[in-house]
C-alpha positions in Angstrom: 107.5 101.9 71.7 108.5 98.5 71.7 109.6 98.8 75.6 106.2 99.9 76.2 104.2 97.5 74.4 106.0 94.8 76.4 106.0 96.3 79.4 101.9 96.4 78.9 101.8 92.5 77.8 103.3 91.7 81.3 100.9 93.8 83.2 97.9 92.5 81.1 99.2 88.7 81.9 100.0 89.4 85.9 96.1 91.1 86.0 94.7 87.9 84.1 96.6 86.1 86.0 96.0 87.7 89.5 91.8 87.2 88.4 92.3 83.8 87.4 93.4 82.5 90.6 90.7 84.9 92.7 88.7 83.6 95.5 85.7 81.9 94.1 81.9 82.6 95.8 81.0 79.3 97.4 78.4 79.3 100.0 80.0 78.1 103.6 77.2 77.3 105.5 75.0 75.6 103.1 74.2 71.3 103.5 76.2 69.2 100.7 74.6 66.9 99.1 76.1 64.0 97.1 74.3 63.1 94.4 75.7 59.4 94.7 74.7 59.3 98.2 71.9 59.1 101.1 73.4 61.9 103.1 73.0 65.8 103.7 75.7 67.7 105.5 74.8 70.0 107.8 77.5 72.4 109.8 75.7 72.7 112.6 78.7 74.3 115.0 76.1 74.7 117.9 75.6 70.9 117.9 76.3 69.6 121.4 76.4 65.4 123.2 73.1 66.9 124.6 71.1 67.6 121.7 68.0 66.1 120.5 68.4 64.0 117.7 65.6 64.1 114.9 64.2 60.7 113.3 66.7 61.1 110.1 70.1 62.5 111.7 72.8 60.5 113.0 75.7 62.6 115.1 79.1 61.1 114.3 81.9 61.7 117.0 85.5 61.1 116.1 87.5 60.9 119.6 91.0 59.4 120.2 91.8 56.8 123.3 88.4 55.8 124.9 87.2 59.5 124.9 89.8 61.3 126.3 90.5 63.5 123.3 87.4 64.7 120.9 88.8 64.9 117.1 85.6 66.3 115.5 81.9 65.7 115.6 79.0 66.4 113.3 75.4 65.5 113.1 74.2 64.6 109.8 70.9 63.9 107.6 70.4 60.1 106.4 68.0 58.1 105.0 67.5 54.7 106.6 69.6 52.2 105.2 72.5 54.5 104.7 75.5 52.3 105.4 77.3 53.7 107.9 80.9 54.0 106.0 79.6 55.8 102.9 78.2 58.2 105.1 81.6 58.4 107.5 83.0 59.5 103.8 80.6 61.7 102.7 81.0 63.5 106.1 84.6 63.6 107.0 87.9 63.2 104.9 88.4 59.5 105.2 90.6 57.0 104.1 90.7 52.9 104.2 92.5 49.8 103.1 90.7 46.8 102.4 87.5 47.6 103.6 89.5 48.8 107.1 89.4 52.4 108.2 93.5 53.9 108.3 92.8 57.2 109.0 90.0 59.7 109.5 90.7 63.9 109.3 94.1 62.4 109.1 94.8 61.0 111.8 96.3 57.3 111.6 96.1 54.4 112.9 99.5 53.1 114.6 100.1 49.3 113.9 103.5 49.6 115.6 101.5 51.0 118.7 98.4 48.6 118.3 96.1 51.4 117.9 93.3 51.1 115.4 89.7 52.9 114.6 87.0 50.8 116.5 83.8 52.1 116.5 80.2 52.3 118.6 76.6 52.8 118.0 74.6 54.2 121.0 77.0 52.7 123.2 77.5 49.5 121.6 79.8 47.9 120.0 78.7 47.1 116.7 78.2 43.4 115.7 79.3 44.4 111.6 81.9 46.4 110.5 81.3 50.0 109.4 81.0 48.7 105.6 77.9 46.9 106.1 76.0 48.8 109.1 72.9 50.3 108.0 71.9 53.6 110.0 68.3 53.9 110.5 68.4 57.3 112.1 68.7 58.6 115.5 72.0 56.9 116.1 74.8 58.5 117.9 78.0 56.9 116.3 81.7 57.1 117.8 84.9 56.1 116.0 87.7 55.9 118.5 91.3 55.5 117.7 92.4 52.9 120.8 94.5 50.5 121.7 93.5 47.0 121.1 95.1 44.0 123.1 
């Protein structure tokens, strides 16, 4: 009796246990908003260099050496005003020292290789850096990881 009462507390505790750690029901496709923020995530997969930007997106590209290899890109809702680096974070998994952006969707900068994020809006090089640059809308915005001499 005692064998079997044991025997039953294990299987009860790997069955709670087994539930516990379940996959949870979180919508995928579904914009994120932060609540502490002036941007709207949208996975839009289909989004393309050639679309159309509306009046209140912004399409961020992340590319490595001038262009040459395309890390991720996504278009995203702002409000104008939104500085450009709290929406880089809200967007893509981000990560800075002193006000300097180290890595983004982990990939590094290489000090040893002179390589470090610069980035460009519509083209341009941007006069401020990526703390204090206000997005209005419409912008198409590329951080590079390049070589700087």
């Amino acid at each position: 009796m005692r064998k079997w009462l044991k025997y039953f507390g294990v299987m009860l505790f790997a069955i709670a246990l087994l539930a516990g750690c379940g996959n949870s029901n979180t919508e995928q496709n579904s914009p994120e908003e932060d609540a502490n923020s002036n941007t709207t995530v949208s996975t839009n997969e289909s989004s393309g260099a050639d679309e159309e930007l509306a009046d209140n997106e912004v399409r961020l590209t992340v590319t490595i050496d001038n262009g040459t290899e395309n890390v991720t890109e996504e278009v995203v809702e702002v409000e104008e005003g939104a500085i450009l680096l709290d929406v880089l974070k809200d967007t893509f998994y981000v990560e800075e020292d002193n006000g300097f952006i180290t890595s983004i969707e982990r990939v590094s900068d290489d000090e040893d290789e002179g390589k470090y994020w610069m980035y460009t809006v519509d083209g341009e090089s941007a006069p401020v850096g990526a703390g204090e640059y206000e997005l209005n809308g419409g912008e198409e915005v590329v951080f590079d990881l390049q070589s700087v001499e």
